[in-house]
C-alpha positions as CSV (number, residue, x, y, z in Angstrom):
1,X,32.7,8.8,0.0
2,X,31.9,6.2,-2.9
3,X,28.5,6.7,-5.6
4,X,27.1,4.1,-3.8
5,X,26.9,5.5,-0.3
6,X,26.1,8.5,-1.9
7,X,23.2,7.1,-3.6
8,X,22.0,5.1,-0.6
9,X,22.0,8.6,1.4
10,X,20.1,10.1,-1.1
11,X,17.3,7.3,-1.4
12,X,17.1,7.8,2.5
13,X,16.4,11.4,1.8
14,X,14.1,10.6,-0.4
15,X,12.3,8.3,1.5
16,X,12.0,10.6,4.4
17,X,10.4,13.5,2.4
18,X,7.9,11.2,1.1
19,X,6.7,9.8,4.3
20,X,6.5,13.9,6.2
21,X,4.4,14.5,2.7
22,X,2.6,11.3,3.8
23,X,2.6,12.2,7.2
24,X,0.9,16.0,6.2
25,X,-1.6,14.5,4.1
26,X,-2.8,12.1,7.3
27,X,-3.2,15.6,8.7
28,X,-5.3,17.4,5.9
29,X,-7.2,14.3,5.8
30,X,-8.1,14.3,9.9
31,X,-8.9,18.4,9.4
32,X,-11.5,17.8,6.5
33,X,-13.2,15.3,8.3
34,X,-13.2,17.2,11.8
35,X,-14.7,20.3,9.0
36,X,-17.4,17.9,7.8
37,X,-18.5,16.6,11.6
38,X,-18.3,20.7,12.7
39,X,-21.4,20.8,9.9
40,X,-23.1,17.9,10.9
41,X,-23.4,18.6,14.6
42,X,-22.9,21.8,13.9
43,X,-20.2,22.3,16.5
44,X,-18.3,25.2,17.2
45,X,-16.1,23.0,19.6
46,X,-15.3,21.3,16.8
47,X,-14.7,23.8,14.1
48,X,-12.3,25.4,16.9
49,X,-10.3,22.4,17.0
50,X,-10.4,23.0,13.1
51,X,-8.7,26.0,13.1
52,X,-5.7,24.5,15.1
53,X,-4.5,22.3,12.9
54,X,-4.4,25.0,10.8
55,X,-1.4,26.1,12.1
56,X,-0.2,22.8,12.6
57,X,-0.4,21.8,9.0
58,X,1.1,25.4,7.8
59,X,4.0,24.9,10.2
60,X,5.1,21.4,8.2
61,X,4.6,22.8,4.5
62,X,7.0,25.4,5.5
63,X,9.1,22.5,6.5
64,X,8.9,20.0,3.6
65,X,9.5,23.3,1.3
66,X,13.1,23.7,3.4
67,X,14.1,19.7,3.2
68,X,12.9,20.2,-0.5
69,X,15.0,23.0,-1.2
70,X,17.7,21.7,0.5
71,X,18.0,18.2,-1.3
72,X,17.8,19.7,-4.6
73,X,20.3,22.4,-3.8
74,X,22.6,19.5,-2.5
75,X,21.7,17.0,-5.2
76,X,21.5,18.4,-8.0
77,X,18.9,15.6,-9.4
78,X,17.8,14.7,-12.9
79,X,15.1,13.1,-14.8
80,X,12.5,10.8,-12.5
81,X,14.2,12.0,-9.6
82,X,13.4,15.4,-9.9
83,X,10.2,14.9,-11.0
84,X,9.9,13.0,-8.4
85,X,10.8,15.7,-6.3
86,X,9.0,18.4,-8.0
87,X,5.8,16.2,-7.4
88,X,6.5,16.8,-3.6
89,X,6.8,20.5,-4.0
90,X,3.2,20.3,-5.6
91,X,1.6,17.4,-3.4
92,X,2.6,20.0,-0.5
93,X,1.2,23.0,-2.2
94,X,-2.0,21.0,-3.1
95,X,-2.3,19.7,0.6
96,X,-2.1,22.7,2.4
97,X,-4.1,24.9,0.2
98,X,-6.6,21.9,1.0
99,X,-6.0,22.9,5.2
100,X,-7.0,26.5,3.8
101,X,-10.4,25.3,2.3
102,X,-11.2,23.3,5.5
103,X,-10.7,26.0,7.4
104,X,-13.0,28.2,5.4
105,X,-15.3,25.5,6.1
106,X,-15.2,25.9,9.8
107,X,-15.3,29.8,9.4
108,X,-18.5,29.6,7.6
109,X,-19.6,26.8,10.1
110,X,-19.4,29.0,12.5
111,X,-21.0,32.3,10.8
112,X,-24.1,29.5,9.8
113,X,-24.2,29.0,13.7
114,X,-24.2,32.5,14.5
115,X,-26.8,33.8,12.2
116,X,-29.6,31.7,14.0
117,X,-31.1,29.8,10.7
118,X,-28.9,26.4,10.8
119,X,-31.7,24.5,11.2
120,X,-33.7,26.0,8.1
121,X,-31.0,25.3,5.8
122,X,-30.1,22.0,3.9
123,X,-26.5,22.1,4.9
124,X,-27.2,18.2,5.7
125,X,-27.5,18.0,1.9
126,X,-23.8,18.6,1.8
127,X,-22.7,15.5,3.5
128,X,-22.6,13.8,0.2
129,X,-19.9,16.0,-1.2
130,X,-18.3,16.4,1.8
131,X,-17.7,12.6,2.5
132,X,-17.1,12.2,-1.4
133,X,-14.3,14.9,-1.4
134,X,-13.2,13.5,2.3
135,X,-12.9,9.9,0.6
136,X,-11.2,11.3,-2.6
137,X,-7.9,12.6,-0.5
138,X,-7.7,9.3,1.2
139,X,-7.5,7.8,-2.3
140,X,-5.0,10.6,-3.6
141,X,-2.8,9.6,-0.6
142,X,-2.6,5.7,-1.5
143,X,-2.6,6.3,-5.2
144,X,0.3,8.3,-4.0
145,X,1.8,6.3,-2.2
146,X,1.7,3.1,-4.4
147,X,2.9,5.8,-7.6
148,X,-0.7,4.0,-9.0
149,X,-1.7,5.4,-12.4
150,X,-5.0,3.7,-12.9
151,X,-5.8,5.3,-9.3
152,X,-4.8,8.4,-10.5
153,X,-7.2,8.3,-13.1
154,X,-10.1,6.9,-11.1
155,X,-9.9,10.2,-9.3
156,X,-9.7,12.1,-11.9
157,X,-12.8,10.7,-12.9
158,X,-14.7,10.6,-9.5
159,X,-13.9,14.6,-9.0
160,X,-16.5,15.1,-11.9
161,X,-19.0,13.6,-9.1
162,X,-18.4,16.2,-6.8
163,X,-18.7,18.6,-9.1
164,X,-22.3,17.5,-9.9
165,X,-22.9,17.4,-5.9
166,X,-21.8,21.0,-6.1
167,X,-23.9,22.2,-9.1
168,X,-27.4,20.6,-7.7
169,X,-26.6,21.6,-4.0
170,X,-26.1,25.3,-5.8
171,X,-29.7,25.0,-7.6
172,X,-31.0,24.1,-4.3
173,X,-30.2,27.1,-2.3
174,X,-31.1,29.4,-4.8
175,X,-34.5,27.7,-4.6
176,X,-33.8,28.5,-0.5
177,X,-33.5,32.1,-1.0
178,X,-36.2,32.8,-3.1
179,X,-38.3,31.4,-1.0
180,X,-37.4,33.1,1.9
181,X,-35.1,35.9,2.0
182,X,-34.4,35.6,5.3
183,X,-31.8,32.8,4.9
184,X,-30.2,34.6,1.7
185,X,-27.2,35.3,4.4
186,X,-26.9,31.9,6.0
187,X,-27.1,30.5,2.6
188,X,-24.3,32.2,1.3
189,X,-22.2,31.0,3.6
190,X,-23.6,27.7,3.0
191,X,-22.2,28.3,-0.8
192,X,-18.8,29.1,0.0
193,X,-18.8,26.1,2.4
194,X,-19.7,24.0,-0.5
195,X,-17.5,26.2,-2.9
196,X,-14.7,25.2,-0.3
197,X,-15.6,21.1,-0.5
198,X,-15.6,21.4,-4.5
199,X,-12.0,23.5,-4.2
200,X,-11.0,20.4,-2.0
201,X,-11.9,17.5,-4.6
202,X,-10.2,19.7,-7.6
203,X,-6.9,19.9,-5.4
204,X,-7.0,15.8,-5.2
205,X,-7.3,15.9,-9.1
206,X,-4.4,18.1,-9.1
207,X,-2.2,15.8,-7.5
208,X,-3.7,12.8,-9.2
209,X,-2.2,14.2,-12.3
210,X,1.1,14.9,-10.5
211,X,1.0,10.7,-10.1
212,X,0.9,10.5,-13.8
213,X,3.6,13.0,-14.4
214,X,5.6,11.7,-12.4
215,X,5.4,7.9,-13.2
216,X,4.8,8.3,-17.0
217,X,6.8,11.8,-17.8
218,X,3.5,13.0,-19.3
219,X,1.7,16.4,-18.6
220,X,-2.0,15.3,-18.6
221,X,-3.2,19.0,-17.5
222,X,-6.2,20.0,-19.6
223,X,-6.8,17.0,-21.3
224,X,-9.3,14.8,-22.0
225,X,-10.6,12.0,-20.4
226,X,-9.6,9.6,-23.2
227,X,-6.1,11.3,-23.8
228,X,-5.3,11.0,-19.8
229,X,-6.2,7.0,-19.9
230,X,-4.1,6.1,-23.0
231,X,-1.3,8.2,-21.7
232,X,-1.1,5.6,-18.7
233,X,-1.8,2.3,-20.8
């Protein structure tokens, strides 16, 4: 068998991992959004339908992990195309720890349900977040995708959005509590819903910064703003 039909199986390979990571992300994406319409309506139908895709989703990361483990073993690859590889492993990782937090979010959906004082709490309020941490995964995908760097750093910066989300939506269920004790329980679950839409936007910054690593060679963990943006120029 000559290098070059060696190489062209390889680049198949390739090609096939990255559209099941693809193809896994489409799923995480269509969970989070089913999460954020089981809060909306708050719908118990929906946060059911939630929880299966759970299993779905935890089914293919055990997959992609195999094929993963199974092309490096074979190929034995080096420089871009490891990282290449290795920013899989991680895009994986990221995306189905991302299935995890949606389903907290239908968990405490349904708890909020249960406990009789939806309609006295803001969870409306989280929307915002939700759709911004919703529309920052479909970003991560195409950045992905395309290998775009100045995407990649666009994210980066629009996580710090959700973060803000998260920080006023906090203040304002404090002021919830306070006021009336009786939805202190409701309202923490309505935090670790939120908690779970913040977790969801850092694990889009995580593999925004695996787009860097893998396009420019650089580590941009824990850096600054302005030492992530000349490290893609």
């Amino acid at each position: 068998m000559n290098e070059k039909h060696l190489s062209s199986q390889f680049d198949s390979e390739l090609n096939r991992i990255s559209t099941r990571v693809m193809e896994l992300g489409g799923m995480v994406e269509s969970q989070i959004r089913l999460a954020i319409y089981s809060l909306a309506e708050l719908s118990v139908e929906a946060a059911e339908q939630v929880d299966a895709a759970e299993q779905q989703i935890n089914a293919m990361e055990v997959e992609i992990d195999h094929e993963l483990s199974s092309i490096i073993a074979r190929r034995q690859p080096t420089a871009r195309d490891l990282r290449l590889l290795m920013a899989f492993s991680k895009a994986t990782a990221n995306l189905e720890r991302m299935g995890d937090e949606a389903h907290k979010m239908s968990r405490m959906v349904r708890s909020i349900i249960g406990s009789g004082s939806a309609r006295m709490l803001p969870s409306n309020e989280l929307r915002v977040a939700a759709d911004l941490a919703s529309g920052l995964l479909r970003k991560t995908l195409d950045a992905l995708a395309r290998l775009d760097t100045k995407a990649a750093v666009a994210i980066l910066k629009e996580d710090d959005l959700i973060d803000q989300e998260f920080d006023g939506f906090v203040r304002k269920l404090i002021t919830y509590m306070m006021e009336d004790p009786r939805t202190i329980s409701a309202s923490l679950d309505l935090l670790f819903l939120a908690k779970a839409i913040e977790r969801i936007g850092d694990h889009s910054k995580n593999l925004a910064e695996q787009i860097i690593y893998l396009v420019e060679g650089k580590d941009v963990r824990h850096q600054t703003m302005a030492a992530i943006e000349s490290a893609v120029l």
